[in-house]
CHARMM-style PDB file with segment names, atoms N, HN, CA, C and O in Angstrom:
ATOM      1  N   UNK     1     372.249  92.967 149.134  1.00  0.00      PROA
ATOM      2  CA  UNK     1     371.082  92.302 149.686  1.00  0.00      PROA
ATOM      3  C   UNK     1     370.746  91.085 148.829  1.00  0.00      PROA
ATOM      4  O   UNK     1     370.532  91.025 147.618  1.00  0.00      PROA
ATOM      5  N   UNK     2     370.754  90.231 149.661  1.00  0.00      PROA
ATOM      6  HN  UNK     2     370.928  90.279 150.645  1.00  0.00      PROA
ATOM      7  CA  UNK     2     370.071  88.847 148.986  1.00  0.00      PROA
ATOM      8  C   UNK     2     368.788  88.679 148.154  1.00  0.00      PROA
ATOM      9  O   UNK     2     367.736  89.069 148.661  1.00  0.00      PROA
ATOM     10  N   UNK     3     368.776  88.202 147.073  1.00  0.00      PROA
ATOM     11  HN  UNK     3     369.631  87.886 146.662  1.00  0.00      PROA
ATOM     12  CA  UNK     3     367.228  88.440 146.362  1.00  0.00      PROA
ATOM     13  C   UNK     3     366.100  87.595 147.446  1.00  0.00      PROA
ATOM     14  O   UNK     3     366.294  86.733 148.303  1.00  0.00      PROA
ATOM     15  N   UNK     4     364.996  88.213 147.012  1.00  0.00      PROA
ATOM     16  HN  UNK     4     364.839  88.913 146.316  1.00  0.00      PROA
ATOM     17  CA  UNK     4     363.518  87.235 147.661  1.00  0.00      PROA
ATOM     18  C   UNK     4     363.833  86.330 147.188  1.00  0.00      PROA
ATOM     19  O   UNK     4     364.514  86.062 146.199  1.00  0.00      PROA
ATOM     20  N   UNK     5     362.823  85.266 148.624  1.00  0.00      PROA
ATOM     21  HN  UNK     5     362.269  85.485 149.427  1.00  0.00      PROA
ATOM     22  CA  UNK     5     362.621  83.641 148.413  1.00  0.00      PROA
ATOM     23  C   UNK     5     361.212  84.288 148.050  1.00  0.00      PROA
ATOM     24  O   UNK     5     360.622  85.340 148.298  1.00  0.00      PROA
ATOM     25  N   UNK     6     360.927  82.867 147.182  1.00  0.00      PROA
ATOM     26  HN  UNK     6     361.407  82.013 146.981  1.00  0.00      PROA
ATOM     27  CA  UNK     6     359.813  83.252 146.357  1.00  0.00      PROA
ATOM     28  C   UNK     6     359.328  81.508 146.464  1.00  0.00      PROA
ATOM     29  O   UNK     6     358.329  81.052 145.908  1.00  0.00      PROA
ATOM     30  N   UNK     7     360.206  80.784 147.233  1.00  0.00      PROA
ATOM     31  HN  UNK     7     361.017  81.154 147.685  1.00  0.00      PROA
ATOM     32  CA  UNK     7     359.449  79.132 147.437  1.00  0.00      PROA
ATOM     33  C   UNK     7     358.205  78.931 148.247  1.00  0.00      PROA
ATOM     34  O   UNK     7     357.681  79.648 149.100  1.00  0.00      PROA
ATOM     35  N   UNK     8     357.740  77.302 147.556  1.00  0.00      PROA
ATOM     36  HN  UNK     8     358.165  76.720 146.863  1.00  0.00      PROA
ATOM     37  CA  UNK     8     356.673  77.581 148.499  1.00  0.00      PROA
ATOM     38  C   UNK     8     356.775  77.452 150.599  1.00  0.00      PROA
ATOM     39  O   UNK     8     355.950  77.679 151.484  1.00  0.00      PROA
ATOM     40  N   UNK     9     357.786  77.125 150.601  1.00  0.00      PROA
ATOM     41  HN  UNK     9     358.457  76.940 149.882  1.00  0.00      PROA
ATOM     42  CA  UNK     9     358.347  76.659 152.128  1.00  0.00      PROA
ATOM     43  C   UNK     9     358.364  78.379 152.799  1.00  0.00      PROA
ATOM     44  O   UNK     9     357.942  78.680 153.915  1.00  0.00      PROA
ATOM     45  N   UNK    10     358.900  79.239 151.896  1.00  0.00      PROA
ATOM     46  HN  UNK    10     359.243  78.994 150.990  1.00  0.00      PROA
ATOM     47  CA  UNK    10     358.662  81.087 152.127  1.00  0.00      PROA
ATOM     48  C   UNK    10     356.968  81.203 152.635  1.00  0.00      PROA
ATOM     49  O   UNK    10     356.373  81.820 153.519  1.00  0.00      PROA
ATOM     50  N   UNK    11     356.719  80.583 151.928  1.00  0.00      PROA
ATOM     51  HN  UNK    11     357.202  80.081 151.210  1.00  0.00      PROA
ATOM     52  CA  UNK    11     355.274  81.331 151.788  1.00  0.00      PROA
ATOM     53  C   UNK    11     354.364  80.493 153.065  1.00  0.00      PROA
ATOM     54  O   UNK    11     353.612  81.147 153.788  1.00  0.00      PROA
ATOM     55  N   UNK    12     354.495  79.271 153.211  1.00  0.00      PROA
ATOM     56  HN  UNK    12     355.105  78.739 152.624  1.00  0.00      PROA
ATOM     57  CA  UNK    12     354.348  78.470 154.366  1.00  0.00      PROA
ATOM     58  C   UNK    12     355.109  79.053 155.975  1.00  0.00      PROA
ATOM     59  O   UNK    12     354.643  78.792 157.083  1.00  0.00      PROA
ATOM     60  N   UNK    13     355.860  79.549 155.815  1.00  0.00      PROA
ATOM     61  HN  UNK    13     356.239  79.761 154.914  1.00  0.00      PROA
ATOM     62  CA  UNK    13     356.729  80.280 156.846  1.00  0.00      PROA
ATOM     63  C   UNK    13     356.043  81.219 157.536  1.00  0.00      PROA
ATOM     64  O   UNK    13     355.635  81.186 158.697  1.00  0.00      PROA
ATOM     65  N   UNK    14     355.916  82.443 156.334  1.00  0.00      PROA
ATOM     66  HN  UNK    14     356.247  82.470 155.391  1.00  0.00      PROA
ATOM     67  CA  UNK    14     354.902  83.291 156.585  1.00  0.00      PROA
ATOM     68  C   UNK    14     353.653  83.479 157.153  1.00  0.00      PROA
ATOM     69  O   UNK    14     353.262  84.074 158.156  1.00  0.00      PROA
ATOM     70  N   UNK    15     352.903  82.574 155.929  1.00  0.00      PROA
ATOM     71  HN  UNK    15     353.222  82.090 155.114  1.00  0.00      PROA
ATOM     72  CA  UNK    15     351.577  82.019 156.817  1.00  0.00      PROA
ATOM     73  C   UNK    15     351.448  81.724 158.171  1.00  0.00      PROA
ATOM     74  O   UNK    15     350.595  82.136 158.957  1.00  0.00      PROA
ATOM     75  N   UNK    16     352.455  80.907 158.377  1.00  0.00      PROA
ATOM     76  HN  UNK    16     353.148  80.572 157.739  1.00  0.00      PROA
ATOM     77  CA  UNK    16     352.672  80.304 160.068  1.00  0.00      PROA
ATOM     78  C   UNK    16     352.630  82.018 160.997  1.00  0.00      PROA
ATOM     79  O   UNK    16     351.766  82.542 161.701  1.00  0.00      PROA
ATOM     80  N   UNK    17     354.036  82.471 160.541  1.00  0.00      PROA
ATOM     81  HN  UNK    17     354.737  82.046 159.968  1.00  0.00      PROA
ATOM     82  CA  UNK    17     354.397  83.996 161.410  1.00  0.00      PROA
ATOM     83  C   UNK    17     352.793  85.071 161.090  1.00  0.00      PROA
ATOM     84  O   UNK    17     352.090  85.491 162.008  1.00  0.00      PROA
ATOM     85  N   UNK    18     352.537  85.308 159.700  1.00  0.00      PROA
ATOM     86  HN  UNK    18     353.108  84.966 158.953  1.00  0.00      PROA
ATOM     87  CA  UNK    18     351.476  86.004 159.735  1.00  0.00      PROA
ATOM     88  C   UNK    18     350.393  85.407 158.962  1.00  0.00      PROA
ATOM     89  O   UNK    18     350.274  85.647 157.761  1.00  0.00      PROA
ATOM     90  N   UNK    19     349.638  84.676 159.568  1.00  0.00      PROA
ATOM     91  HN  UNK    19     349.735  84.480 160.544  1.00  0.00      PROA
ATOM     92  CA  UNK    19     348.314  84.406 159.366  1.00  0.00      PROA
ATOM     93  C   UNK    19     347.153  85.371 159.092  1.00  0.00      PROA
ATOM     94  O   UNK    19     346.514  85.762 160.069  1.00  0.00      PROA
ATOM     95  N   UNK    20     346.812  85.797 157.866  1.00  0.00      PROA
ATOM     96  HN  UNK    20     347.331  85.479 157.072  1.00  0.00      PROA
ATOM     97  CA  UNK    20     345.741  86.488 157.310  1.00  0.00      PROA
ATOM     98  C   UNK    20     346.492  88.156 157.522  1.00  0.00      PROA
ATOM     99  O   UNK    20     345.878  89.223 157.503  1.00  0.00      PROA
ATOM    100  N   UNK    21     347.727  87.990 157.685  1.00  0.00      PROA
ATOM    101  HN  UNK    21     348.226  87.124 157.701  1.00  0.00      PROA
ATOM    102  CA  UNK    21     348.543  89.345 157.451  1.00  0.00      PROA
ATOM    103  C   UNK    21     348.891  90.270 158.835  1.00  0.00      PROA
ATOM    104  O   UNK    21     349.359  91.397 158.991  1.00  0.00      PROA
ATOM    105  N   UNK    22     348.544  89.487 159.511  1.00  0.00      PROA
ATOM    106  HN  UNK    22     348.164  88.571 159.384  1.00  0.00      PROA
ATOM    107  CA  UNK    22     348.467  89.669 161.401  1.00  0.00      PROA
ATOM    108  C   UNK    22     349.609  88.818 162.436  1.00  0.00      PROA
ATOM    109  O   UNK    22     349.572  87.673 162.886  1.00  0.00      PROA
ATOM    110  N   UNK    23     350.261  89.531 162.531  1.00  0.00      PROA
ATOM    111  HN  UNK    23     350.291  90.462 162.165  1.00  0.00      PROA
ATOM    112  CA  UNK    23     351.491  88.196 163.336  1.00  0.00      PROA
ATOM    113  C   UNK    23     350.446  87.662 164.088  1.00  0.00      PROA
ATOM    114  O   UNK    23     349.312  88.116 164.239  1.00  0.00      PROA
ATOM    115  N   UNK    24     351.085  86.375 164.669  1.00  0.00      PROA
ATOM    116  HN  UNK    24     352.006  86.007 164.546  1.00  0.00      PROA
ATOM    117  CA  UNK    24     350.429  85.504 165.558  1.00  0.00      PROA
ATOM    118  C   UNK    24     351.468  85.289 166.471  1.00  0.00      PROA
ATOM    119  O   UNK    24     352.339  84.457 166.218  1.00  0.00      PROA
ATOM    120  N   UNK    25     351.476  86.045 167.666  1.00  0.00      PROA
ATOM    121  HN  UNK    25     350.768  86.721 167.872  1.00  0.00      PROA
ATOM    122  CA  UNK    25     352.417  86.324 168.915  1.00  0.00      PROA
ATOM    123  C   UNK    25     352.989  85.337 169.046  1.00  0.00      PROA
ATOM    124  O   UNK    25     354.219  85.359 169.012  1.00  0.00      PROA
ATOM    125  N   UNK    26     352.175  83.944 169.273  1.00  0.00      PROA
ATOM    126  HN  UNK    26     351.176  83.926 169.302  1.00  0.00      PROA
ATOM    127  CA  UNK    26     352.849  82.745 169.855  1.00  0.00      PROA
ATOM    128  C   UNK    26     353.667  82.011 168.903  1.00  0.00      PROA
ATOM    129  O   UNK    26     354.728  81.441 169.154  1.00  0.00      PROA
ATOM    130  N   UNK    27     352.944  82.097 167.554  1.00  0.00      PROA
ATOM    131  HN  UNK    27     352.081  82.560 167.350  1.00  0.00      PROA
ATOM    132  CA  UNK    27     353.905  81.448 166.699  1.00  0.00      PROA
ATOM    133  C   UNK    27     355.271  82.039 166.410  1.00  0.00      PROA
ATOM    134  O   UNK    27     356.202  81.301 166.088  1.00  0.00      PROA
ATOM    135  N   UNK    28     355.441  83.613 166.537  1.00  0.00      PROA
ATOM    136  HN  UNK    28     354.684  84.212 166.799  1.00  0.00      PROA
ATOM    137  CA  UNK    28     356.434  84.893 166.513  1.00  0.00      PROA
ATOM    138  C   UNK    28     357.298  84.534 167.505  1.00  0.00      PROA
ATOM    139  O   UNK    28     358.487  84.506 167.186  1.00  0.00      PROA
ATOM    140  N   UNK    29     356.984  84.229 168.715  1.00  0.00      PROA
ATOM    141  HN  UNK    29     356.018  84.252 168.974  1.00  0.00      PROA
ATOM    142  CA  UNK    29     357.862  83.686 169.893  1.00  0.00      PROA
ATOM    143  C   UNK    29     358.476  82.347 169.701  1.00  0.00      PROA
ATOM    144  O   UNK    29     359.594  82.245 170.204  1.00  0.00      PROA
ATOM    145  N   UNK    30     357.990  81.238 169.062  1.00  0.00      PROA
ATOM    146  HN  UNK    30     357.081  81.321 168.653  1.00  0.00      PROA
ATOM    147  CA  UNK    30     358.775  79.949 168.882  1.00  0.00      PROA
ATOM    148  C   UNK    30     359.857  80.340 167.966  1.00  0.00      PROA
ATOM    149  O   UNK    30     361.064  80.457 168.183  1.00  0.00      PROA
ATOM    150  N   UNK    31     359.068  80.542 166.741  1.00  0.00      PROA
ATOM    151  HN  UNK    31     358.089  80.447 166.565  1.00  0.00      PROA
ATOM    152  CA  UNK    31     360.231  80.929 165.149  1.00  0.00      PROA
ATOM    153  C   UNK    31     360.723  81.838 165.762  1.00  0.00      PROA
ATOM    154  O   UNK    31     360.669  82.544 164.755  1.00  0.00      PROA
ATOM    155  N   UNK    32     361.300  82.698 166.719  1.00  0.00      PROA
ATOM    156  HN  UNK    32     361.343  82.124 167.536  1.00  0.00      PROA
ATOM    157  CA  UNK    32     362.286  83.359 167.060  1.00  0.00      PROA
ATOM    158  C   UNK    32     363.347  82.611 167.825  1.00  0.00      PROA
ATOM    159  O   UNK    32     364.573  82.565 167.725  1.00  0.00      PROA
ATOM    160  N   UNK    33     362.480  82.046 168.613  1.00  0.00      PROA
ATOM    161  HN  UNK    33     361.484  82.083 168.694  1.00  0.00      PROA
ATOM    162  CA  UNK    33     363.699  81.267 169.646  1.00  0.00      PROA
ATOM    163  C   UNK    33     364.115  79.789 168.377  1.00  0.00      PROA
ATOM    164  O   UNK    33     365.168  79.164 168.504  1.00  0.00      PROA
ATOM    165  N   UNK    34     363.551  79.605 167.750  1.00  0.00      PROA
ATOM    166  HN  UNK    34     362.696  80.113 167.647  1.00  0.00      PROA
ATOM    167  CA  UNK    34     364.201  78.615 166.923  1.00  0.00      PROA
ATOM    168  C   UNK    34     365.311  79.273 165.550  1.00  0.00      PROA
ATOM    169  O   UNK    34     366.117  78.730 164.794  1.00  0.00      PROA
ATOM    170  N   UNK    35     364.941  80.376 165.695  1.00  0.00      PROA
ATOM    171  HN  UNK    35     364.286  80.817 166.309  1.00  0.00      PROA
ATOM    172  CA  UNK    35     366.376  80.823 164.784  1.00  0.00      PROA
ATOM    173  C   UNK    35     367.349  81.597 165.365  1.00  0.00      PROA
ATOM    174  O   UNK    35     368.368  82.006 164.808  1.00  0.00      PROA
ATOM    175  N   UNK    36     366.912  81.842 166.825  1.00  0.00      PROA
ATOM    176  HN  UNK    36     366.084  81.509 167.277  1.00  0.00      PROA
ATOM    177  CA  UNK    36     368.270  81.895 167.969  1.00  0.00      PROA
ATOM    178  C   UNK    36     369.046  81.068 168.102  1.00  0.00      PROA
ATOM    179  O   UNK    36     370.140  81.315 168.609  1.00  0.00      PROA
ATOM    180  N   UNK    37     368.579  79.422 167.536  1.00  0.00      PROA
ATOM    181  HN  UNK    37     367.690  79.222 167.124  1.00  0.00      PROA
ATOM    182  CA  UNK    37     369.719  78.540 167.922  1.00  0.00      PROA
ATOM    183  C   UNK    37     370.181  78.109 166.295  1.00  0.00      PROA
ATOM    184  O   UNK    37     371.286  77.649 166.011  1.00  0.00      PROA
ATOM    185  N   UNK    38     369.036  78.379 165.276  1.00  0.00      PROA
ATOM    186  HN  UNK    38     368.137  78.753 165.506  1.00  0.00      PROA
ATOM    187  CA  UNK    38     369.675  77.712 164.379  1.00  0.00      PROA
ATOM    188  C   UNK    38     369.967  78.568 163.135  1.00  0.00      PROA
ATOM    189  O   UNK    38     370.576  77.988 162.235  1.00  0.00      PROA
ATOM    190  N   UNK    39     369.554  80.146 162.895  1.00  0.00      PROA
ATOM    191  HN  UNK    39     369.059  80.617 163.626  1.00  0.00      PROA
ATOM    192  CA  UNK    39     370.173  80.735 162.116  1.00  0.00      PROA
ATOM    193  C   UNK    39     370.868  82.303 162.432  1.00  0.00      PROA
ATOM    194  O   UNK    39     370.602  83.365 161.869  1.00  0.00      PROA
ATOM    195  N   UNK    40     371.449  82.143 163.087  1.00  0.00      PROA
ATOM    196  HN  UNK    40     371.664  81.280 163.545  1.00  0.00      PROA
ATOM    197  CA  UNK    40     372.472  83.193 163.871  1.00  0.00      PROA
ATOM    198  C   UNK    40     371.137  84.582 164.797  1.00  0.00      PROA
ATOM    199  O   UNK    40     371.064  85.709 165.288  1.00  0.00      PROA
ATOM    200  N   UNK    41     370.694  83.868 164.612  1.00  0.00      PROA
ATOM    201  HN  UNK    41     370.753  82.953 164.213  1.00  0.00      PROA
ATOM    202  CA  UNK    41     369.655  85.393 165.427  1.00  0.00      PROA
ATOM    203  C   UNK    41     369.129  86.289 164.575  1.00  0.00      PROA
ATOM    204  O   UNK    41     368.790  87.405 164.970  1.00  0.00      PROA
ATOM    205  N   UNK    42     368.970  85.806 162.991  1.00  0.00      PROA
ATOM    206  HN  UNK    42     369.245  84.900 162.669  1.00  0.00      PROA
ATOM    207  CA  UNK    42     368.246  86.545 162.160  1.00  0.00      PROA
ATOM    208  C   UNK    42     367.098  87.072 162.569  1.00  0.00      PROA
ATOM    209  O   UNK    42     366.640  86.573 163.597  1.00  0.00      PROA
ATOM    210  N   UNK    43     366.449  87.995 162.036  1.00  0.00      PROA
ATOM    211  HN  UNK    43     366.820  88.400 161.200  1.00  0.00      PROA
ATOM    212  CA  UNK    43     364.923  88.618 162.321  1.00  0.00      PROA
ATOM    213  C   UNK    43     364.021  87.706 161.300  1.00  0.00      PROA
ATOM    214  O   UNK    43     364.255  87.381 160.136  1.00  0.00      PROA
ATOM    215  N   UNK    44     363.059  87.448 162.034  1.00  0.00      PROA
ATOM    216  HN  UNK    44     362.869  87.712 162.980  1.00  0.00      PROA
ATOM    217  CA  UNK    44     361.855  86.695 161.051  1.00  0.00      PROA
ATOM    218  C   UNK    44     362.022  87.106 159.482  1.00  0.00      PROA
ATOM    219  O   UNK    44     362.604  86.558 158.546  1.00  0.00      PROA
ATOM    220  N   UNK    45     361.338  88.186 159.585  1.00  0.00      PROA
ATOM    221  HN  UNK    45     360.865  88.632 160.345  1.00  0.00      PROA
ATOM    222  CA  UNK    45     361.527  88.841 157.749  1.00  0.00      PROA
ATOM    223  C   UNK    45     362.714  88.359 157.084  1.00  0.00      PROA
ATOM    224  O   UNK    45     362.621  87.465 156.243  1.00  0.00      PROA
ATOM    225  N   UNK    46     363.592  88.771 157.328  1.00  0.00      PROA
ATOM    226  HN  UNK    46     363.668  89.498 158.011  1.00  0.00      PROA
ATOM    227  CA  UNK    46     364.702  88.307 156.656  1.00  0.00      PROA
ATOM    228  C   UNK    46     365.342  87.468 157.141  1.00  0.00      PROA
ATOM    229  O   UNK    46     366.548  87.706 157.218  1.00  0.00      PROA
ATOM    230  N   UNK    47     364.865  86.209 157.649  1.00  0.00      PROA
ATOM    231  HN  UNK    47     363.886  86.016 157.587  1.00  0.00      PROA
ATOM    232  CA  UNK    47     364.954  84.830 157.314  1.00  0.00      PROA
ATOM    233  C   UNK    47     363.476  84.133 156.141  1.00  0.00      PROA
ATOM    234  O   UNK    47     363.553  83.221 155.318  1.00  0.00      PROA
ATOM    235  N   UNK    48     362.966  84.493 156.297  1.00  0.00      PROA
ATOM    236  HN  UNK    48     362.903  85.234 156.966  1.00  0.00      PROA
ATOM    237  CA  UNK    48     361.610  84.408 155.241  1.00  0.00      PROA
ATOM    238  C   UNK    48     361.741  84.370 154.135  1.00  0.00      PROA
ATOM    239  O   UNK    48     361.461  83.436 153.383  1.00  0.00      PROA
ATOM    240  N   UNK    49     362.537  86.182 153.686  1.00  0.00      PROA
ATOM    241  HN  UNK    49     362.764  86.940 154.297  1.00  0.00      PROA
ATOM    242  CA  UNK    49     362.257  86.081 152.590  1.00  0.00      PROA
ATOM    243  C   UNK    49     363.456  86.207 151.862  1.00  0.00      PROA
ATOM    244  O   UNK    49     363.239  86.468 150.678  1.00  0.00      PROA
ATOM    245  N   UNK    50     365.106  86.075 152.276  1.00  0.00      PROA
ATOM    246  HN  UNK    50     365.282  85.863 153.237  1.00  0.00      PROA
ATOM    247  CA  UNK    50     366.524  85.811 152.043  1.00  0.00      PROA
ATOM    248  C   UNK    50     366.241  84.587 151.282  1.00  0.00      PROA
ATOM    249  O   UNK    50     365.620  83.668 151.815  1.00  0.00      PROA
ATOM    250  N   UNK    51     366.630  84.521 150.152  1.00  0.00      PROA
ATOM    251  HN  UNK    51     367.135  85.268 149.720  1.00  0.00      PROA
ATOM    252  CA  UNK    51     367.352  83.140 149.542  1.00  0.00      PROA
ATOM    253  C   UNK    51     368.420  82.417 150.260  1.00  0.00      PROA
ATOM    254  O   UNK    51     368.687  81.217 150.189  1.00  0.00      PROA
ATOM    255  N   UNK    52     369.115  83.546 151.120  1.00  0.00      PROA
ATOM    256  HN  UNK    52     368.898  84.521 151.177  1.00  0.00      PROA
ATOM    257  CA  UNK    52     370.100  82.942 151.642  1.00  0.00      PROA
ATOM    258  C   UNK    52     369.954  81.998 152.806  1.00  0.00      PROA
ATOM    259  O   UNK    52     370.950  81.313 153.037  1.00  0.00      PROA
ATOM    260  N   UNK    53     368.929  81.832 153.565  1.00  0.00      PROA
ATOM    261  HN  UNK    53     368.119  82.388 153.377  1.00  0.00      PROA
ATOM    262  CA  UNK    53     368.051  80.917 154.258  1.00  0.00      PROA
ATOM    263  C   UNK    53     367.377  79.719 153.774  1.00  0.00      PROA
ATOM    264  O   UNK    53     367.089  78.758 154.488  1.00  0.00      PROA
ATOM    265  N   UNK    54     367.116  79.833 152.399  1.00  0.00      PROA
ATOM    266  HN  UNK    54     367.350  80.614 151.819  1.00  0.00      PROA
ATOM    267  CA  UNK    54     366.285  78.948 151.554  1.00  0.00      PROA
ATOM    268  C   UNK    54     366.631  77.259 152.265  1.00  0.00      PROA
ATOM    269  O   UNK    54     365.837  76.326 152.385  1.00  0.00      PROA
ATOM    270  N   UNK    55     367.857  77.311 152.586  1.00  0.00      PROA
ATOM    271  HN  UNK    55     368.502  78.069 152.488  1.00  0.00      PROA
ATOM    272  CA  UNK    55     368.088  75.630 152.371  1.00  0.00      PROA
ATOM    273  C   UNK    55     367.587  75.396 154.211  1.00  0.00      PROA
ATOM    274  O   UNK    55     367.993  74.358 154.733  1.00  0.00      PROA
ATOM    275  N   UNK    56     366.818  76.277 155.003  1.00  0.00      PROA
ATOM    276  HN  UNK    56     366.488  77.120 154.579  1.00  0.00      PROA
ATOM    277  CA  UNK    56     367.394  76.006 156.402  1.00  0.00      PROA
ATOM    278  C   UNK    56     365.155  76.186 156.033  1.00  0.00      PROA
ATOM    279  O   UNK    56     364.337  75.916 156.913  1.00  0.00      PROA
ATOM    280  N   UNK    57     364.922  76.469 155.195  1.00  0.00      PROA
ATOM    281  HN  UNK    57     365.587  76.688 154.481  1.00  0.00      PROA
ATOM    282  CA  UNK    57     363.287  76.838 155.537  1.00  0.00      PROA
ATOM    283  C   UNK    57     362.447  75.618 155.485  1.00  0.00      PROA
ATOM    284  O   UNK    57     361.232  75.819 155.501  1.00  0.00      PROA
ATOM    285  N   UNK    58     362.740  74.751 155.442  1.00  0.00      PROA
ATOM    286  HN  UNK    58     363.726  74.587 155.429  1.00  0.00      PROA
ATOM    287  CA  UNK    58     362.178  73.339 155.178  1.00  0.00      PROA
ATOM    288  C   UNK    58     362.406  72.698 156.774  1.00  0.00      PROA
ATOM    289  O   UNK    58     361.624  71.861 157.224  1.00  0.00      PROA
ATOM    290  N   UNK    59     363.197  73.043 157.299  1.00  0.00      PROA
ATOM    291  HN  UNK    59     363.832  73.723 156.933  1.00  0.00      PROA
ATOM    292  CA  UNK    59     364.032  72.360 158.636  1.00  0.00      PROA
ATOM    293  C   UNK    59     363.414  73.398 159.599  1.00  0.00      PROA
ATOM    294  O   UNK    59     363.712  73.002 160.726  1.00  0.00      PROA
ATOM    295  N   UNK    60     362.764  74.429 159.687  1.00  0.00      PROA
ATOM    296  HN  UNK    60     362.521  74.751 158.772  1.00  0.00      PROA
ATOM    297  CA  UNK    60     362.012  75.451 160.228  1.00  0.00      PROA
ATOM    298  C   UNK    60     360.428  74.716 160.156  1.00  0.00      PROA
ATOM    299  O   UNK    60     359.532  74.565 160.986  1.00  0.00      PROA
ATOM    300  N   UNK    61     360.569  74.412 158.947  1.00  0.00      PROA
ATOM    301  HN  UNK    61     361.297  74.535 158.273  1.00  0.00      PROA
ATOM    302  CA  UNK    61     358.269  74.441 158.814  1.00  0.00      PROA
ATOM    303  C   UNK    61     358.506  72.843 159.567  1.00  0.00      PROA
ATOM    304  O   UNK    61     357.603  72.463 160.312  1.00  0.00      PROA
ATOM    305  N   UNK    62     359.673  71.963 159.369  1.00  0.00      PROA
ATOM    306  HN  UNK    62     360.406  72.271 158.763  1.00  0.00      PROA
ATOM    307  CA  UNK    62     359.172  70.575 159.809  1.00  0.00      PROA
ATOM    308  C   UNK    62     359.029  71.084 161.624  1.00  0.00      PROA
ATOM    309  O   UNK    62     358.054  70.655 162.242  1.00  0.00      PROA
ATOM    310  N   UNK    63     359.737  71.713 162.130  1.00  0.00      PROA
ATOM    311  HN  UNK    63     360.529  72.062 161.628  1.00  0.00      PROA
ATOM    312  CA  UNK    63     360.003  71.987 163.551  1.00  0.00      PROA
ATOM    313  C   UNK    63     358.877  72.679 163.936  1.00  0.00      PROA
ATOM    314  O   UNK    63     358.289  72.048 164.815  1.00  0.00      PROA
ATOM    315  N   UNK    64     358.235  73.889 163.599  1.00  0.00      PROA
ATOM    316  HN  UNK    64     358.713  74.401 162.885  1.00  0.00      PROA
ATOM    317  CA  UNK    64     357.496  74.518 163.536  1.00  0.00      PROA
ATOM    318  C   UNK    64     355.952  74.557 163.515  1.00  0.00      PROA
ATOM    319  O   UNK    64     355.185  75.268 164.163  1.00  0.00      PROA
ATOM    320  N   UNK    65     355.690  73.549 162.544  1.00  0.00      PROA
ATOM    321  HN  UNK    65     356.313  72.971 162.017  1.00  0.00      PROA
ATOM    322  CA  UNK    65     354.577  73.631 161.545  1.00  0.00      PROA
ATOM    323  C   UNK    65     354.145  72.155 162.196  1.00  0.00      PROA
ATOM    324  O   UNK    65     354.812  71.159 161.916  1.00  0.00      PROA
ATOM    325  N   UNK    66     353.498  72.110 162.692  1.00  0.00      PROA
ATOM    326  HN  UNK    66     352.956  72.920 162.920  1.00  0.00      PROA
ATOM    327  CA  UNK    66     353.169  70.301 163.398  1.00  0.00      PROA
ATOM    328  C   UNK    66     352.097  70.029 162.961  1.00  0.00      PROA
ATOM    329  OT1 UNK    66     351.584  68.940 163.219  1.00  0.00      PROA
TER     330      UNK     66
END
């Protein structure tokens, strides 16, 4: 298993998916269909918090995060 991301772009991610520790459906539905096309169909969580994602989480919050 890949160690935790521990950046701040992780933690911005999150926020977006769970806001005050509560998914937020609609935002859960985009960041899914956006890592259907761009990181093999990972599950939220572990695209979040994988290091091994790290370089793709910046290219997520710009798409994402408006």
């Amino acid at each position: 298993m890949a160690k935790k991301s521990k950046t701040s772009a992780s933690k911005a991610l999150r926020g977006f998916w769970k806001p005050k520790g509560v998914v937020n459906e609609r935002h859960a539905k985009s960041f899914s269909a956006w890592l259907e096309k761009h990181a093999e169909g990972v599950d939220i969580a572990t695209f979040i918090h994988s290091t091994d994602h790290e370089k793709k989480h910046a290219k997520a919050l710009s798409v994402l995060i408006k």
